[in-house]
N, C-alpha and C positions, 0 to 999 in steps of 0.2 A: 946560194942560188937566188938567184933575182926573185921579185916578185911584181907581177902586173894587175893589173883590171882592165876591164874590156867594156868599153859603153857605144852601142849600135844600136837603133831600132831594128835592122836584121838580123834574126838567128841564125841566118845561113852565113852571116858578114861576123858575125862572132864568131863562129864552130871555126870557119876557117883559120881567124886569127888567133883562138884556143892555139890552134894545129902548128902555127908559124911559132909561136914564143913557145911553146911545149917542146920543140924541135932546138932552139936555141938553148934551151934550159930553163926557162923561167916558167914561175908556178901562176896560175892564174890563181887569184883569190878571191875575185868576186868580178860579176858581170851587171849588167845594166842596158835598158832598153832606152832609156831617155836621161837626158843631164839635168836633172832636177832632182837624181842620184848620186852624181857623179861628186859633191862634196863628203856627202855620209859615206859613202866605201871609202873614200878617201883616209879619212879622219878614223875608220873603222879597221883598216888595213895597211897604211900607212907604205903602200904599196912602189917600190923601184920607178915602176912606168902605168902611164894610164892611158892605153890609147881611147881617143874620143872622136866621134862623126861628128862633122857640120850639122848637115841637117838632121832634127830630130823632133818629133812632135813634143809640145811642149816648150820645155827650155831647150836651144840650139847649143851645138857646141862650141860658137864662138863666146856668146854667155857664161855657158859653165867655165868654160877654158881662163877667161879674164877672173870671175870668183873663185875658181880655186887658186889660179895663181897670186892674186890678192890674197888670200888666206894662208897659202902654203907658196911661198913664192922660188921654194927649192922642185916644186914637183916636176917630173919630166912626164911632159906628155907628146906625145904623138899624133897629131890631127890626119884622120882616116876620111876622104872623101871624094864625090867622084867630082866637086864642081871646080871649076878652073874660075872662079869668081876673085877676082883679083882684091874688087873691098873684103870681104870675108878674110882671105887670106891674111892681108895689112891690117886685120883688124886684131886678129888672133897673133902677127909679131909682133906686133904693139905691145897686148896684152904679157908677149912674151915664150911663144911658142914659137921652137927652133925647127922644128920636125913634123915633114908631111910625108904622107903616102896618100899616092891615088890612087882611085879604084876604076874599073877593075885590078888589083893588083897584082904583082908577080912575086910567088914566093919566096923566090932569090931577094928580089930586092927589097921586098919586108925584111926579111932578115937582117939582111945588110945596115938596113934604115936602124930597127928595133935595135940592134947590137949596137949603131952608132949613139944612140939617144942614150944605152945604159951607161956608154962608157963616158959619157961628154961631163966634161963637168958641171958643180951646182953654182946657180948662180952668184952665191956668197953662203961661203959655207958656217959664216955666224948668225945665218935667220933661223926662223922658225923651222924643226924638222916639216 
């Protein structure tokens, strides 16, 4: 069974996405309100998927997204947001993020997304878990 984490400053933007990978199968194992989290669950949970927001007070998820994939360059994440900001976006494939969902989202198409990100390959499967 997969397992994810979930980093949003909205609890209502989290419970939903609970509901979308709980549906799929996968176990949530830890949640987070801002990315200045998002390496300790990491390292803590060693989790399948991490979906992460753009914007989030504190550290953003373009930030977190570049440091954890610097640190763990096999993680799959999923960038959750509602901006169509095209640097943001190029900045996060840069870093190495294959996987977006906008918001507001459709639960079909989470799905669809989420399921694609678990089954995708890792980027080199001799790095660091």
């Amino acid at each position: 069974m997969p397992t994810a984490v979930i980093v949003d400053d909205s609890p209502l933007v989290r419970a939903q996405l609970r509901q979308i990978l709980t549906r799929i199968g996968a176990t949530v194992v830890g949640e987070a309100g801002t990315g200045t989290q998002v390496q300790a669950l990491y390292e803590q949970h060693k989790p399948d998927l991490v979906t992460l927001d753009i914007v989030m007070p504190g550290k953003d998820g373009v930030t977190a997204a570049i440091e954890l994939l610097r640190a763990y360059p096999n993680a799959r994440i999923v960038m959750c947001t509602s901006l169509a900001a095209r640097e943001k976006i190029l900045a996060c494939q840069k870093a190495g993020v294959r996987h977006y969902l906008l918001k507001p989202f459709d639960p079909a198409r989470a799905e669809q997304i989420f399921q694609f990100a678990l089954q995708a390959p890792v980027k080199n499967a001799g790095s660091r878990p």
